[in-house]
N, C-alpha and C positions, 0 to 999 in steps of 0.2 A: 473266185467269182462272187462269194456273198460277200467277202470284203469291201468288193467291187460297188456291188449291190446298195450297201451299207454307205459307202461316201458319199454314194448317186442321192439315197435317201436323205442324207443328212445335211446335204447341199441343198435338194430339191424345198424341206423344210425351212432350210435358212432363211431362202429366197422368197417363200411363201411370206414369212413373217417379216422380212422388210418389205416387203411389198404393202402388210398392213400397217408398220408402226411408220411409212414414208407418208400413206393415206391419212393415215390419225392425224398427222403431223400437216397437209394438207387443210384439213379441213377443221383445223383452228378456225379461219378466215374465208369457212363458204359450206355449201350444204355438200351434202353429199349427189343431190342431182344434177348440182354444176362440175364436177368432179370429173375429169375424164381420164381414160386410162394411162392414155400418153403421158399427163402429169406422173403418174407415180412412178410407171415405169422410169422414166427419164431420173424421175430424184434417184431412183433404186441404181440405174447404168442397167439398163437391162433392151433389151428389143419389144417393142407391145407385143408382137405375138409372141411374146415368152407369158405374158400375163395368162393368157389362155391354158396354159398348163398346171395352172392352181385355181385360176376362180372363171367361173363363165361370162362375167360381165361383172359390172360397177355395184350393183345389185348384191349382186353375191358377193363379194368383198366387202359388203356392208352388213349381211349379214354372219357372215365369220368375226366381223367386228364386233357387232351386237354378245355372240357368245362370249370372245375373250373379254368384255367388259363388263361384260350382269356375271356369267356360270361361274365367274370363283369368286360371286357376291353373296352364296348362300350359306357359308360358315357365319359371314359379318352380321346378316339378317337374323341369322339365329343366337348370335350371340347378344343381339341388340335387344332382341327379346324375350329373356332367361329371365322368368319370374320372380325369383328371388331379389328382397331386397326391397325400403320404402318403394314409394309410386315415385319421388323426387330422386329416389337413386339411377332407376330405373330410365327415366328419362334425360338423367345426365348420360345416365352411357351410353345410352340408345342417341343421342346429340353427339355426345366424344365418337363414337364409332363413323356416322357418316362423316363428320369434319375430319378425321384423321384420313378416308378412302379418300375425300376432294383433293386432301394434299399429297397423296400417293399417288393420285389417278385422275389428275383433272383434265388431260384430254380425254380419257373418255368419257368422264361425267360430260364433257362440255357434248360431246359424239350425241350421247344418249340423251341429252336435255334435247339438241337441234333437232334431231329424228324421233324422237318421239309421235312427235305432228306433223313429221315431214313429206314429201313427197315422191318417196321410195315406198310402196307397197309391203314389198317383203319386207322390208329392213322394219317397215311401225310394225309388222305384223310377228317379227322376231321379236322386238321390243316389248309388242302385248302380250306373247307368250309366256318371256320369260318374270315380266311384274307379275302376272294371272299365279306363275309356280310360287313367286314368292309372298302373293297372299295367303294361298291353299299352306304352304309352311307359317306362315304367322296365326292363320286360323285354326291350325291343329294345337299351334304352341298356347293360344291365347284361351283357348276353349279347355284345356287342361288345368288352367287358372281355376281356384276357387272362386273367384270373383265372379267369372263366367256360370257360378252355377243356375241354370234355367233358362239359358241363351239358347234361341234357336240356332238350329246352323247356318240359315240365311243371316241373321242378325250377326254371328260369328264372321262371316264370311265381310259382313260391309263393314264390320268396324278394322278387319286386317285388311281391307283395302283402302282407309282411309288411314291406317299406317305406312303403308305401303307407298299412297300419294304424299303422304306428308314424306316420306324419306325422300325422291327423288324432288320433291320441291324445296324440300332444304338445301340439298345437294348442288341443284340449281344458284339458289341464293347465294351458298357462301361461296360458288365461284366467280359470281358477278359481284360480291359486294367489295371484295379485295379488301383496303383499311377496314371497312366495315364490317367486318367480318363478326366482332364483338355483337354486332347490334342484332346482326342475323341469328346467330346464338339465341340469343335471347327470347329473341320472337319464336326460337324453335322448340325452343321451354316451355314457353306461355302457351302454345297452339297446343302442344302434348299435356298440357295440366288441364286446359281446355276440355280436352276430347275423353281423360281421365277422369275429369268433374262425368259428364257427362254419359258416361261410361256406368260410374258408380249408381248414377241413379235413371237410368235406362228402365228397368224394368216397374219402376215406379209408377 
């Protein structure tokens, strides 16, 4: 019987997850409010009222999407922000780190650039949840900083969300710039030396 149990589970997962990685795949070429169930089912071979027995609507499939595409983003985040090392080193890796996730993940970078400001409720509202986690981690990491010493935690808090914005608007860029991709670099440098200049002399 649990063996039983067991295949039923393992199935039921399968199904789940082509059901998202057919949707991702979908919505290359459209938002996800134009999305309808029947599309994915059909890519998947499945009956729509099989969708029902993993997600309650279009909605919630967008936001299951949202998790698998930010929640195993916060090793990245955190490694893009590891002190140590010049301010130019610092923002080469913190540049290398998103450019390597675009070219790992760039449907869902594309997912999460579109719905960000979409017109799915839940899904911007997954989306703002999960940037809000990964400023609170960038403001604990940055406030740690000696540099940080005398920063309010408000002031803390708006300079890791102005990392935070600059990562998912680089992430944007280099997958719209394609050849250009060099040029977006660059700019992605110059914005973080920028925000570093200004950083250093903040409390002045």
């Amino acid at each position: 019987m649990s063996h039983t149990l067991g295949i039923r589970q393992a199935q039921k997962a399968k199904t789940r997850q082509a059901l998202m990685d057919s949707a991702l795949q979908l919505l290359e070429h459209q938002s996800l409010s134009s999305l309808g169930l029947r599309e994915v089912t059909r890519a998947v071979g499945v009956a729509p009222a099989a969708f029902y027995r993993h997600f309650k609507d279009t909605a919630d499939l967008g936001v299951a999407l949202v998790e698998q595409a930010l929640g195993s983003l916060h090793g990245t985040i955190r490694a893009a922000i590891v002190t140590t090392g010049s301010s130019d080193e610092r923002i080469d890796r913190a540049v290398a780190l998103i450019a390597a996730h675009v070219r790992a993940y760039p449907a869902h970078v594309r997912f999460i650039a579109r719905e960000r400001h979409g017109g799915v409720a839940p899904v911007r509202e997954a989306i703002g949840v999960q940037l809000r986690r990964f400023a609170d981690e960038v403001a604990d990491a940055v406030g740690a900083d000696p540099e940080s010493a005398g920063w309010s935690s408000a002031d803390l808090r708006m300079l890791a969300g102005l990392y935070v914005d600059h990562m998912v608007m680089t992430a944007s860029a280099l997958l719209e710039e394609g050849d250009g991709t060099d040029a977006a670099l660059a700019t992605a440098r110059a914005q973080l030396r920028l925000v570093t200049l200004g950083r250093r002399h903040w409390l002045d």
